[in-house]
MARZA-536339 format. One record per atom (N, C-alpha, C, O): atom name; x, y, z. Coordinates in pm, whole numbers, plus 32768, in hexadecimal, padded with zeros to 4 digits. Layout:
BEGIN
CA_X_Y_Z
...
END
This chain:
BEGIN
N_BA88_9E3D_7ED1
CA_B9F8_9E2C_7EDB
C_B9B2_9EA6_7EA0
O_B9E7_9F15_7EA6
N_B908_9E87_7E51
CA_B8F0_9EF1_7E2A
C_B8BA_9F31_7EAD
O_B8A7_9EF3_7F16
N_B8A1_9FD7_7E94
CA_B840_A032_7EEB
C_B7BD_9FE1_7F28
O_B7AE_9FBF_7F9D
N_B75A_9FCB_7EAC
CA_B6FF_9F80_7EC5
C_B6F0_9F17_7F28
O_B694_9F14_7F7A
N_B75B_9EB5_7F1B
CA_B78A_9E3B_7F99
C_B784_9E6F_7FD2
O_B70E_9E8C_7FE7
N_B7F0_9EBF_8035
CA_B7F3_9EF9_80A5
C_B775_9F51_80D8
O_B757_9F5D_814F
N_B72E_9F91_8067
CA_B6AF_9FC5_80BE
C_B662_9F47_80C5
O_B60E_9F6D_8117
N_B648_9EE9_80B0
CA_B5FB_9E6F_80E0
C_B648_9E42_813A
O_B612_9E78_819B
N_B69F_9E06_8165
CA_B6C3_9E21_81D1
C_B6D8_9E48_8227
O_B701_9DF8_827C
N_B6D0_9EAA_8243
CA_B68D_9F01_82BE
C_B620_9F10_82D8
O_B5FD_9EEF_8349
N_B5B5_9F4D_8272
CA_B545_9F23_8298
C_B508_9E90_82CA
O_B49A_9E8B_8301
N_B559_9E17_82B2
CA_B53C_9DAB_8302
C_B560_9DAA_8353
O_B514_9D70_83A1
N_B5D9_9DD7_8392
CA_B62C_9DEE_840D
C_B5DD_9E43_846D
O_B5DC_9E22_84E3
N_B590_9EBC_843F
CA_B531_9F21_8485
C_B4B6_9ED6_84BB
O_B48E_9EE7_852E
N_B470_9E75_8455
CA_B40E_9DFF_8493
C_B43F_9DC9_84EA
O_B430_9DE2_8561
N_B47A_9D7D_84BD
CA_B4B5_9CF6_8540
C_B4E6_9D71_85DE
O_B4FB_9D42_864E
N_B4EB_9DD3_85CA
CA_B50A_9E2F_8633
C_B496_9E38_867A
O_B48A_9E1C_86F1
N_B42A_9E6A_8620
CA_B39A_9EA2_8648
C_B35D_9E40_868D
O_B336_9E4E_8701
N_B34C_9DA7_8629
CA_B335_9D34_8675
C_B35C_9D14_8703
O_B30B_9D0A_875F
N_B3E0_9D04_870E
CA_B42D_9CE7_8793
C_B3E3_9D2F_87FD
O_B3B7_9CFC_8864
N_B3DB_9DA6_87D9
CA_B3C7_9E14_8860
C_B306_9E0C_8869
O_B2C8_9E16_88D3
N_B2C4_9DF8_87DF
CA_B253_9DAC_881C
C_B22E_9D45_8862
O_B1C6_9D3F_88A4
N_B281_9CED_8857
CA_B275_9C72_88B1
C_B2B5_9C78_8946
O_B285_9C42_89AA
N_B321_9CBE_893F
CA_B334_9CDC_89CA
C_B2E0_9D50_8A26
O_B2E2_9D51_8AA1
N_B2A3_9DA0_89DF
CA_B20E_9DF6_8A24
C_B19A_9D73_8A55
O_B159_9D6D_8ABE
N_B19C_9D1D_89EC
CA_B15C_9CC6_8A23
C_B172_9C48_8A81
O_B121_9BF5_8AA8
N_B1F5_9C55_8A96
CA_B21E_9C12_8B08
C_B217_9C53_8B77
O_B205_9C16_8BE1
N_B222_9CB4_8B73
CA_B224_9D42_8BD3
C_B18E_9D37_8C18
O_B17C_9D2E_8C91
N_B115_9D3A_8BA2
CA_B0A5_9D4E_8BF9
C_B059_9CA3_8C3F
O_AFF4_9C81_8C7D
N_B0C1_9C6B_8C0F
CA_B07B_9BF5_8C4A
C_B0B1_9BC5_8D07
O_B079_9B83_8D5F
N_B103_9BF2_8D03
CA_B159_9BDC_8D9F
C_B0FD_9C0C_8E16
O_B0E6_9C80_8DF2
N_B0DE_9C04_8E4D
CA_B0E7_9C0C_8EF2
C_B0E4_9CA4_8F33
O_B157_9CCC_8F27
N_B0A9_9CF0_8F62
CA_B0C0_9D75_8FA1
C_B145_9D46_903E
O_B11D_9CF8_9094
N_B192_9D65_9044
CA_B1C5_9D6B_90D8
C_B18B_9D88_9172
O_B179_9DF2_91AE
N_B175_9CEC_919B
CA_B14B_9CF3_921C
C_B177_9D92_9277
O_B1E6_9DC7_926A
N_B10F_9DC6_92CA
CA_B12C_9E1D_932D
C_B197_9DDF_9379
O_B1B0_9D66_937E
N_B1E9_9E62_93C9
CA_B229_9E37_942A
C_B22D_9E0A_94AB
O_B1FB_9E69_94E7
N_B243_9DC7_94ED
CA_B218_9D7C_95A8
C_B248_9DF0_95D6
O_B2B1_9E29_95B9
N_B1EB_9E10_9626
CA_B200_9E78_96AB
C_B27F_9E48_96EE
O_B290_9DCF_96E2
N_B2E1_9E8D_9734
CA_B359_9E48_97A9
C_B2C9_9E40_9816
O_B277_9E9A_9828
N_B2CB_9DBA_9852
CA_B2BD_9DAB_98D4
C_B249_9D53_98A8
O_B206_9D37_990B
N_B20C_9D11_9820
CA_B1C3_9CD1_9820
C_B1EE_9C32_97D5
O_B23B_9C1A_9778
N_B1A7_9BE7_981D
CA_B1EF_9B29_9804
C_B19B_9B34_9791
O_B12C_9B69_9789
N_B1FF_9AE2_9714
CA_B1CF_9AAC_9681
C_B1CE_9A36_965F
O_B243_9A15_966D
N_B198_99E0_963B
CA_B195_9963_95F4
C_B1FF_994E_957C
O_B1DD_9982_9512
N_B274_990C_957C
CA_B2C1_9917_950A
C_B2EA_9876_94E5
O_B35B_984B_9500
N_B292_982E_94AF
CA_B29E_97BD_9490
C_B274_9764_9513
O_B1FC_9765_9531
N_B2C4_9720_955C
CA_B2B7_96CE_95C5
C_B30A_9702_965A
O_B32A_96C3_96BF
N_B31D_979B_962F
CA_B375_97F8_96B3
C_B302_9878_96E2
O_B2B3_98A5_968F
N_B304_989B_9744
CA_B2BE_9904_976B
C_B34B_995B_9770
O_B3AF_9927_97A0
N_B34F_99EA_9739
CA_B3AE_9A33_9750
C_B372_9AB7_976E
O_B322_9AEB_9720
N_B39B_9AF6_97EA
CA_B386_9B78_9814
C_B410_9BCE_984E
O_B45A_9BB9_98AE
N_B40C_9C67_97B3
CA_B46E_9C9F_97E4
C_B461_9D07_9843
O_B40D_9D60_9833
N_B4AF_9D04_98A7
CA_B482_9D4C_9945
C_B4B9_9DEA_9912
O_B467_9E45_990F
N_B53E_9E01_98EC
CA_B578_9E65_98FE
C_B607_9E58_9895
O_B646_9DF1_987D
N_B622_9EF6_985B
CA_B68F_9EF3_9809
C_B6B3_9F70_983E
O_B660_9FC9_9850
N_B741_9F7E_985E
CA_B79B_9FDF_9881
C_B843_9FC1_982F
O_B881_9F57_9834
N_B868_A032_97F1
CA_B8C1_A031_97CA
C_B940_A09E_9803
O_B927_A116_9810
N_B994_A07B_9816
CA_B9F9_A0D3_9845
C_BAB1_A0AB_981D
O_BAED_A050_9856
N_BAD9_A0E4_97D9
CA_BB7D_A0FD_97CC
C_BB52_A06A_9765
O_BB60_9FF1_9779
N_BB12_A0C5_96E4
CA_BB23_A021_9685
C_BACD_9FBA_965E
O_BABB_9F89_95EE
N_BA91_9F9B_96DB
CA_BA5D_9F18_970E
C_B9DF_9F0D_9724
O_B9C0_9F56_9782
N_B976_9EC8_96F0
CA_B8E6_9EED_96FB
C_B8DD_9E5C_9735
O_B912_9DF8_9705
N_B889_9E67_97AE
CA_B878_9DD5_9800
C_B7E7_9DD8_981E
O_B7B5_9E20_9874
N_B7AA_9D8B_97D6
CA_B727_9D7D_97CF
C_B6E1_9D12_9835
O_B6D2_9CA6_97FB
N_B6B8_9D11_98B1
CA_B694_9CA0_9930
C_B603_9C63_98BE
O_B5BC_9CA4_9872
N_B603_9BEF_98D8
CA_B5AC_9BA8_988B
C_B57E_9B35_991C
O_B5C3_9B1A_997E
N_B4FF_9B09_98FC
CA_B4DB_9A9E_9950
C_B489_9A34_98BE
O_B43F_9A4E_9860
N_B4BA_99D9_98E5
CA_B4B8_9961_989E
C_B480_98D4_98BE
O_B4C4_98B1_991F
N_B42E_9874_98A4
CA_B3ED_9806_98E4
C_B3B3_97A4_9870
O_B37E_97DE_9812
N_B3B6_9724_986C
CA_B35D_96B8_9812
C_B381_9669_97FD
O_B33E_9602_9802
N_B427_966A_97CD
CA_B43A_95E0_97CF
C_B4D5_95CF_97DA
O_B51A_9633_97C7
N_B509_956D_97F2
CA_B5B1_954D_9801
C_B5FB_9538_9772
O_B5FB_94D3_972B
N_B637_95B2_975D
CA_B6AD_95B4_96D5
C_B72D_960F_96EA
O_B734_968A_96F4
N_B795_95A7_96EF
CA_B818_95F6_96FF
C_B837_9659_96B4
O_B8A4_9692_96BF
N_B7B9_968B_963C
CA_B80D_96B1_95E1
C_B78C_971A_95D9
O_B785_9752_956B
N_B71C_9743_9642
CA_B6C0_97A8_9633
C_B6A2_983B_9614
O_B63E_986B_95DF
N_B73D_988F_9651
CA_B753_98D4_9631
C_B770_9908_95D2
O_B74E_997E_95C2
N_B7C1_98BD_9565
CA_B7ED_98E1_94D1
C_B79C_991C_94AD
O_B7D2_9961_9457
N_B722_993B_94B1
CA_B6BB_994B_943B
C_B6CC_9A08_943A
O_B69E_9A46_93DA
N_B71E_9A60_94C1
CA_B6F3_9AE7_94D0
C_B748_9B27_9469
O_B789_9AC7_943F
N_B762_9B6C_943D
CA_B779_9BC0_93D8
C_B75E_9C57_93C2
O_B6EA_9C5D_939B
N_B797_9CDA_93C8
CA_B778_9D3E_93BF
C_B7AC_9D8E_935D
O_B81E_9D95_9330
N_B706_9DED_9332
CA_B76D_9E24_92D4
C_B775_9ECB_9300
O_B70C_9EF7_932D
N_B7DD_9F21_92F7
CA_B7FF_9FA6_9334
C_B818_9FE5_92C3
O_B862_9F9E_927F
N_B803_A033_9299
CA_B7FB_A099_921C
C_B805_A083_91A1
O_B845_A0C8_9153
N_B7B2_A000_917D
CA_B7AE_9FC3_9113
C_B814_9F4D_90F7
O_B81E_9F26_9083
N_B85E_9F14_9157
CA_B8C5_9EC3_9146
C_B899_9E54_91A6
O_B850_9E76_9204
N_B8BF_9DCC_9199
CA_B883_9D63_91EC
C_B900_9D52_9235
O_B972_9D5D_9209
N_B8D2_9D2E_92C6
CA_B95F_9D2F_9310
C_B950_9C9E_9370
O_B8E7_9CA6_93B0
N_B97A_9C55_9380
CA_B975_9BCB_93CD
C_B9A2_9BEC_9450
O_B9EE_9C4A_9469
N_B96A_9B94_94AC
CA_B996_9B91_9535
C_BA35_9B8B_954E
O_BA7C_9B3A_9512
N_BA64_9BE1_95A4
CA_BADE_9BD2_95D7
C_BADD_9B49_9627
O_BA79_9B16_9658
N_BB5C_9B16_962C
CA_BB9A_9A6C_9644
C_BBAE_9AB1_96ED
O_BBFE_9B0B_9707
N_BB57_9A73_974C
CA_BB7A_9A97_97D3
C_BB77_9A4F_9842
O_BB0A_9A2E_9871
N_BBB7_9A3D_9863
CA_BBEF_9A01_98EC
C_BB8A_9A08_997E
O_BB6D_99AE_99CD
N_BB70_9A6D_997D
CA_BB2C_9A9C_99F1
C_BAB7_9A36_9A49
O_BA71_99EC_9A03
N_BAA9_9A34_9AB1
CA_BA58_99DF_9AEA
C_B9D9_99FD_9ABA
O_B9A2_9993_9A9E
N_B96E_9A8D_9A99
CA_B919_9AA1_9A69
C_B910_9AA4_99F5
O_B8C2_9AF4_99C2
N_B970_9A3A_9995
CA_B965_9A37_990C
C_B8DE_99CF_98D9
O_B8CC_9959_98F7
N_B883_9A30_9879
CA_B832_99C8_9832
C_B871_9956_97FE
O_B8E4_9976_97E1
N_B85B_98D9_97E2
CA_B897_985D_97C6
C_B81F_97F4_978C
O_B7CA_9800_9734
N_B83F_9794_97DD
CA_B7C5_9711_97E2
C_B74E_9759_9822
O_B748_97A9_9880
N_B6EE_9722_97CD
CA_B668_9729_9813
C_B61C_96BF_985B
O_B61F_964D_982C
N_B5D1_96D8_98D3
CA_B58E_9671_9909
C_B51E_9672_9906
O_B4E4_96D4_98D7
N_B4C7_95E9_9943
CA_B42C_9608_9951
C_B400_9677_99D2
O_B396_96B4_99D8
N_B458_967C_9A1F
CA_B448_96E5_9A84
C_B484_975F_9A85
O_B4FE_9754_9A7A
N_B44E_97FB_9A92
CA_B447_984E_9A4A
C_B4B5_9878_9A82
O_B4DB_983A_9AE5
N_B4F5_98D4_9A5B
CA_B58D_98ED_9A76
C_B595_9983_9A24
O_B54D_99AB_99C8
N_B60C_99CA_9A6B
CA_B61E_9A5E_9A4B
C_B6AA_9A90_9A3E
O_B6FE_9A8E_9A99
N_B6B8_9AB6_99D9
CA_B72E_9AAB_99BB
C_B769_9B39_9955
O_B71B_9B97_9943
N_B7E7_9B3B_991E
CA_B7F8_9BBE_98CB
C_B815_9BB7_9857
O_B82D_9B3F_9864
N_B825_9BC5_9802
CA_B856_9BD2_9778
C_B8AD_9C67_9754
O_B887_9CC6_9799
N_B900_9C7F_970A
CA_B973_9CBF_9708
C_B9A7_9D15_968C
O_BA15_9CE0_9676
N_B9A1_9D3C_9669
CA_B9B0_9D87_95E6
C_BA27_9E17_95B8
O_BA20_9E8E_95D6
N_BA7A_9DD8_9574
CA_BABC_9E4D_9568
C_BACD_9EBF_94F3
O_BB0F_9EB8_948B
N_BA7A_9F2C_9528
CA_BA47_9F65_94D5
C_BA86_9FDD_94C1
O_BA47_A03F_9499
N_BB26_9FE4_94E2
CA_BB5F_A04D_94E5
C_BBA8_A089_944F
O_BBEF_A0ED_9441
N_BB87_A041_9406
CA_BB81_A05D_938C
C_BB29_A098_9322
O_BB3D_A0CA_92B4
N_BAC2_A07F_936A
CA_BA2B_A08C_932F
C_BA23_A12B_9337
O_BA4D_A165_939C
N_B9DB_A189_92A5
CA_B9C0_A211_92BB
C_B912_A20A_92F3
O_B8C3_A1B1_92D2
N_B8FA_A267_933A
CA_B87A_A2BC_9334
C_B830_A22D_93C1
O_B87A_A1D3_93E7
N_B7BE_A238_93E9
CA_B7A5_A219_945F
C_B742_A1A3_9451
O_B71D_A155_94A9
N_B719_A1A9_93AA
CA_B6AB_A13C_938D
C_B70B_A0A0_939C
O_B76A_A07D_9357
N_B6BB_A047_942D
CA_B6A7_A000_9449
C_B656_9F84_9462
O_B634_9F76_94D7
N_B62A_9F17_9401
CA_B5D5_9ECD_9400
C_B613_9E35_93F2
O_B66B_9E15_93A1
N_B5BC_9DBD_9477
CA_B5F5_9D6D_9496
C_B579_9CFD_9455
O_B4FF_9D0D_945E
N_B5B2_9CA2_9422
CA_B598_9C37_93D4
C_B584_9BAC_9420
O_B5EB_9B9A_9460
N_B53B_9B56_9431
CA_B53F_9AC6_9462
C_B4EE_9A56_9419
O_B476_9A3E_9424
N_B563_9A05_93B9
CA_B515_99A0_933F
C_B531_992D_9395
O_B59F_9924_93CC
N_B4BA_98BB_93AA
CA_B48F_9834_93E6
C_B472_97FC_936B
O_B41F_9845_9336
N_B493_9787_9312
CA_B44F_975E_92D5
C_B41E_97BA_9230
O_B471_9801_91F7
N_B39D_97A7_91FD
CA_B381_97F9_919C
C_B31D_9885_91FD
O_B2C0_98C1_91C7
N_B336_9895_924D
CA_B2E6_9910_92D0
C_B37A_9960_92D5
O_B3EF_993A_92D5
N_B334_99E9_92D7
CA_B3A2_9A4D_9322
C_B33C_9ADF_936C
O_B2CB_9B04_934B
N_B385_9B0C_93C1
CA_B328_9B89_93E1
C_B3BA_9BF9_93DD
O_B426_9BF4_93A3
N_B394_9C33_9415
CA_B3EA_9CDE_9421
C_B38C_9D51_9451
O_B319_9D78_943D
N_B431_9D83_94C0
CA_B42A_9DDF_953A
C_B43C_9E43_94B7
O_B458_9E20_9444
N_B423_9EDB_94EE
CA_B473_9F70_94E7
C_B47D_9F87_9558
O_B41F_9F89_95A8
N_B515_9FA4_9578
CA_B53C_9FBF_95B8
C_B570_A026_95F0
O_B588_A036_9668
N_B58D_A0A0_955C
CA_B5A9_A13D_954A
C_B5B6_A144_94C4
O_B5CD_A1B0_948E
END
């Protein structure tokens, strides 16, 4: 190939670069600012669930977040919690326990959620709950 080719080619390659990253600035300013965070101890509207997180204590690992929960009957209500701990998303631990979050009912109920975060560096803790196209989020540390 001559010299010439190849400098036209790059310089089109340098556009289509410049372009790209203009259009994604402009995808950038069109989005959404991020909702504030729910206080612990105050009830939220999250689709068709009222969810209020009471308390998060973590010890040897394990971050167990007491949640009170109420609105409507779904075996499958809980799925939606999700946390993420030092930049990594971490899913509920699989638990047995009698105070395990689970099904949700129309009558409000209190329960724990479980997290094992003994992997996780540094202390930033923030807990996630998606219903539907609705989500809110705790800080938790």
């Amino acid at each position: 190939m001559k010299t010439r080719t190849l400098l036209l080619l790059a310089l089109a390659c340098g556009l289509a670069i410049m372009l790209a990253g203009a259009v994604f600035l402009f995808q950038l300013a069109g989005q959404d600012d991020v909702a504030d965070a729910i206080p612990i101890g105050e009830p939220v509207e999250i689709g068709d669930l009222t969810v209020e997180v009471e308390a998060a204590d973590e010890s040897d690992g394990v971050l167990s977040v007491g949640i009170r929960v109420a609105g409507v009957d779904d075996p499958d209500g809980a799925s939606g919690f999700r946390l993420i701990a030092s930049g990594r998303p971490l899913a509920p631990v699989e638990d047995d326990a009698a105070d395990a979050c689970a099904a949700t009912t129309v009558e409000e109920t209190v329960c724990v959620v479980r997290f094992d975060v003994s992997t996780a560096d540094g202390t930033s803790r923030v807990l996630f709950y998606e219903r539907g196209e609705e989500q809110a989020r705790w800080v938790l540390s």
